[in-house]
C-alpha positions as CSV (number, residue, x, y, z in Angstrom):
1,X,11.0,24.3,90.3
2,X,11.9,22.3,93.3
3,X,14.6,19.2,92.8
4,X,13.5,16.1,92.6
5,X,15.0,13.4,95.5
6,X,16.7,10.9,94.4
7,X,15.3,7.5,94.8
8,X,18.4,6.0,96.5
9,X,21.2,7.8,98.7
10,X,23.5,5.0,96.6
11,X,22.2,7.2,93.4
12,X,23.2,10.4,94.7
13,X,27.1,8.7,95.8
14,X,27.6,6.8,92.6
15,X,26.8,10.1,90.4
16,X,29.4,11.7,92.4
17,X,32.0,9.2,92.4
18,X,31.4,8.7,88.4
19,X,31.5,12.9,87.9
20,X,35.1,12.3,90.0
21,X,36.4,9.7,88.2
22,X,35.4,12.0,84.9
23,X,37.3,14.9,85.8
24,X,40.4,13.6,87.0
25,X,40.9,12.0,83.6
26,X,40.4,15.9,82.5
27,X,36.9,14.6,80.2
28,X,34.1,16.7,79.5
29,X,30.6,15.4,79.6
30,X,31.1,15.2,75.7
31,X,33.7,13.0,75.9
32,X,32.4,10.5,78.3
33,X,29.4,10.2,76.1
34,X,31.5,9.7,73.1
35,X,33.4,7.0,74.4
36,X,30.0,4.9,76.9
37,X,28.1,5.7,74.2
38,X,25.5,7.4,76.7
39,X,24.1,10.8,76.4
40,X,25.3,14.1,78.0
41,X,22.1,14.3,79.2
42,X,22.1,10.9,80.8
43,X,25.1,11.8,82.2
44,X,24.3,14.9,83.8
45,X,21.1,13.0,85.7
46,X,23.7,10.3,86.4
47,X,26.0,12.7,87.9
48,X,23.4,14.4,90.0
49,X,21.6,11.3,91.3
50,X,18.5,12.3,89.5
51,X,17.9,8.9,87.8
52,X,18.2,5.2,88.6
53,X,21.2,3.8,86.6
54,X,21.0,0.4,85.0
55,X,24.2,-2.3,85.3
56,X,24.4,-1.7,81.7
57,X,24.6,1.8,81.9
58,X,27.4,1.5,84.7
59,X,28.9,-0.9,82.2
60,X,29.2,1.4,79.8
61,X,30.4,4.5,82.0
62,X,33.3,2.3,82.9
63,X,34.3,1.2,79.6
64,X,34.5,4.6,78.5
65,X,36.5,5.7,81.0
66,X,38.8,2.9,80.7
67,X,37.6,1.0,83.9
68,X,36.2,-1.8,85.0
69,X,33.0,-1.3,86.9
70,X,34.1,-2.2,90.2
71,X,36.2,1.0,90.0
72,X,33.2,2.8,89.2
73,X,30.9,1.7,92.0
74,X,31.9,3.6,95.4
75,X,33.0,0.8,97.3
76,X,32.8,-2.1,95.5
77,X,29.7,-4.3,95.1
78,X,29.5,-4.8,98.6
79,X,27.8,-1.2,98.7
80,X,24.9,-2.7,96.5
81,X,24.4,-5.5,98.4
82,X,24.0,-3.7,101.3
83,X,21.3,-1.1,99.4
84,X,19.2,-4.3,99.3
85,X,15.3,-4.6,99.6
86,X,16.0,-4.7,103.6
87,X,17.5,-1.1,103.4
88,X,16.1,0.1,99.6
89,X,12.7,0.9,98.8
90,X,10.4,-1.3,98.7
91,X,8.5,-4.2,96.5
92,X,5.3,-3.7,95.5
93,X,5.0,-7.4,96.9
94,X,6.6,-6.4,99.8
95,X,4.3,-3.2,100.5
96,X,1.4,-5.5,99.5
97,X,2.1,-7.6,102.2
98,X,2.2,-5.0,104.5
């Protein structure tokens, strides 16, 4: 079955940075979900940039890593305000006005 693309390059660069931060604190997948409270599974789409990743969720990756979430996001937050609706995909209002 072929992989499906992520939806975002940001996706794909935030997984990696979050499965980064994971193993150089020596956790398993197990762990991190024991301590954010979010599934292996969600974690393993995370990792992979197969799914979109809510604030919350980051929220909760960074608390159980014992991080705040600006750690987490490659960057900073200036990466996700330059992934905005200029350079993201677009609206539904912007593709109706089209």
């Amino acid at each position: 079955m072929p992989r499906r693309p992520t939806t975002h390059p940001l996706l794909s660069t935030l997984g990696t940075r979050i499965r980064e931060l994971r193993l150089d604190q020596r956790m398993s997948l197990a762990d991190l979900a024991d301590t954010s409270g979010v599934t292996k599974g969600a974690l393993s789409s995370i990792e992979n940039g197969r799914v979109n990743i809510t604030i919350e969720t980051c929220v909760k990756i960074a608390v159980g890593l014992g991080l705040r979430v600006e750690d987490v996001i490659p960057g900073g937050l200036e990466d996700l305000v330059g992934s905005g609706p200029a350079n993201g995909p677009r609206s539904h209002a912007q593709e109706r006005a089209r």
